[in-house]
Structure formats: C-alpha cells, structure tokens
C-alpha positions in Angstrom: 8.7 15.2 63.3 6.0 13.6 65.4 3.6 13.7 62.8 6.4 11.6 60.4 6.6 8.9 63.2 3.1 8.2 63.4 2.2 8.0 59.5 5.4 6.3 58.6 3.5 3.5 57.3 0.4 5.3 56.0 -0.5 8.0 54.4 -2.4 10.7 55.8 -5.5 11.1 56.8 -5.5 7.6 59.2 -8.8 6.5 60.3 -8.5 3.4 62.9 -11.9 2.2 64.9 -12.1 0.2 68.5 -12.6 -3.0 67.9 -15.9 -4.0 69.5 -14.9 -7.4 70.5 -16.1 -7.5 74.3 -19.2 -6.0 73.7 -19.8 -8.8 70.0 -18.9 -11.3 72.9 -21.5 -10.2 75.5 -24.1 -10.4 72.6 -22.8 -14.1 71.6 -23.5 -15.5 75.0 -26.2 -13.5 75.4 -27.8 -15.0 72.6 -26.5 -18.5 73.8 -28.0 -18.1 77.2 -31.3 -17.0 75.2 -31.4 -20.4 73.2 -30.9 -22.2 76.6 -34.0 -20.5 78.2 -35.9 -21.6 74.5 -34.5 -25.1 75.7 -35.1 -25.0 79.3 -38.5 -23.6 78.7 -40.9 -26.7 78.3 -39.2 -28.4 81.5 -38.9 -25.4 83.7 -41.0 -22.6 82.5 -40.2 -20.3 85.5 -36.5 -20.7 84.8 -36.9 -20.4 81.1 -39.3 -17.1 81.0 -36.6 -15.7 84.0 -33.5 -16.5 81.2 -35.4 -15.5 78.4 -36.1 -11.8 80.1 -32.8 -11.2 81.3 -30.9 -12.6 78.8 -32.9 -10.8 75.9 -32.7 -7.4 77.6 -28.7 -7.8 77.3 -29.2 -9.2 73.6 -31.3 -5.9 73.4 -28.4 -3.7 75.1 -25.7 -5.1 73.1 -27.1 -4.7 69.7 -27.8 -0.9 70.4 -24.6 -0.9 72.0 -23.0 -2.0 68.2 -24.9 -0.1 66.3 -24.2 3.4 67.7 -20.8 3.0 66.4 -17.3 2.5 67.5 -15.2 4.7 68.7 -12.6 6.6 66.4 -9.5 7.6 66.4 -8.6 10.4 63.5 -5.3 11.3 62.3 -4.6 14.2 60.0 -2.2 16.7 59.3 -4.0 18.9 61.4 -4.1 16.8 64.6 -5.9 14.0 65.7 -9.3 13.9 66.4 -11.1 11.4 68.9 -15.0 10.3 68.5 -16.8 9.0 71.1 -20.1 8.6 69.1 -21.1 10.3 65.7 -22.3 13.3 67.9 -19.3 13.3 70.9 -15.8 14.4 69.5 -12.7 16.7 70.1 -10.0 17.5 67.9 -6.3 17.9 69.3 -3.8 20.2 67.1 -0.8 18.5 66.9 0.9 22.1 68.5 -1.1 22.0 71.7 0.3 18.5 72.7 4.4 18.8 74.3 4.6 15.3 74.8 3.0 11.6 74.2 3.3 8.4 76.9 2.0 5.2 77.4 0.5 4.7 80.4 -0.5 1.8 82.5 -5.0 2.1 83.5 -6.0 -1.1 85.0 -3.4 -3.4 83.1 -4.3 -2.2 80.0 -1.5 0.0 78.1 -3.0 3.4 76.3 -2.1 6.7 75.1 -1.5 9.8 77.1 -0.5 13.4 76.3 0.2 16.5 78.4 -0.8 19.7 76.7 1.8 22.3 75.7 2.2 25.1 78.5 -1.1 27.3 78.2 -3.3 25.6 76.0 -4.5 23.5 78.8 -3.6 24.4 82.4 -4.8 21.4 85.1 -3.4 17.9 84.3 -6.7 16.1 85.4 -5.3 12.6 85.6 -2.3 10.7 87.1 -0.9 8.0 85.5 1.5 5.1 86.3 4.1 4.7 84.2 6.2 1.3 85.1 7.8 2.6 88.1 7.2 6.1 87.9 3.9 8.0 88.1 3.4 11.3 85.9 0.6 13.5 85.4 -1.2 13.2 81.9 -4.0 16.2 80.5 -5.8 13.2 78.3 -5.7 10.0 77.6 -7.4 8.2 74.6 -10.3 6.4 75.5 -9.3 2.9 73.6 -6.2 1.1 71.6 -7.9 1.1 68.3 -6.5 -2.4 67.2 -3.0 -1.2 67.7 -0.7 -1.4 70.4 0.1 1.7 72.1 3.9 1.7 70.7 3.3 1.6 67.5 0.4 4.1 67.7 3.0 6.8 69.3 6.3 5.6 69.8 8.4 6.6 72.0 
C-alpha cells in the first residue's frame, strides 16, 4: 500500500537527485568576486591578490563539491535506497520501516521514518512535528526537488 502511494505517478524504479542549487550559487559569486579582484587588481594589488586567493580557493571547493555528485534518493520495489556519494549508501526494505513523517529540522520540511520494532532498536533523533515532538530512527538527508508531501504522503 505504501509502495502504491509513492509511485502513483511513476513507474518503478524512481531515481530523484538533490538539486545542487546552493552550492551552483556559491560557485557563481565566487566566480563574481574572482572577476572583481581581476578588476580591482591594477588599482589595489593587495586587495585584488587577497580576493583572488580567497575567492578562487571557494571557486576551487565548489567545483569539487559539484562534481562528486549529488545526492540520491532510490526507489524500488525493494525499498529505497539513499546515496550520499557514489561510495556512501544504505538501502531501507520497505518492511523494516512502520511508519513515515515529515518533520520540521531548521525550517526546512523532510522525511522521517521509525523502523519497525526490532530491526532497529534506538530512535537516534527527535524531531518536531508542528506542535508535537516524536522520535524518528532516520531522516533523509535532502528533499530531492520534491516537497516532502508528495514524496511520502501522509
């Protein structure tokens, strides 16, 4: 039944990726603040070699940053699985999870599950829940483009 909600609209297996936007952001005005130094550089070398190191070193970051991947989210009829990097992932079978929940983490809405009794024993988090706070075993690490509701409604 869960499994029915989730691919109502797709057909199984559902691949969706995080959306890298903060991180193609940080590299744009990187990049921007790298031109400036370029600019700034005949009239005030100092500031200009200062920009150009700094900013370039984040340039540097955020283009190894995009090209180790995004993060993925897996659905099959199996479970789901959750990839971190092409080397860090879990899968979930879709009978160890009892329940689903959105949850609130720093004004931003995601995905939480509790395990069923015995596959997992600790619930490691706590999670606020409009008014009410629940314990969660896992939570997915990002909204993959979609908004937690439509993800796993409730």
């Amino acid at each position: 039944m869960r499994l029915a909600r989730i691919s109502h609209h797709r057909s199984l297996p559902i691949k969706l990726y995080d959306r890298d936007v903060v991180t193609t952001f940080h590299l744009c005005t990187s990049t921007l603040f790298c031109i400036m130094g370029v600019i700034v550089l005949p009239v005030e070398p100092w500031v200009g070699v200062r920009t150009l190191v700094f900013f370039g070193t984040c340039v540097a970051i955020f283009i190894h940053q995009l090209r180790q991947g995004s993060r993925l989210l897996r659905l099959d009829y199996a479970g789901f699985t959750v990839s971190y990097s092409p080397s860090s992932e879990y899968q979930v079978p879709w009978q160890a999870v009892a329940s689903f929940v959105v949850v609130n983490e720093q004004w931003v809405k995601r995905v939480g599950w509790r395990y069923e009794p015995g596959y997992y024993q600790d619930a490691f988090a706590r999670a606020d829940c409009g008014h009410l706070a629940i314990d969660i075993d896992a939570m997915l690490p990002a909204n993959y483009g979609v908004r937690p509701k439509v993800l796993w409604p409730s």
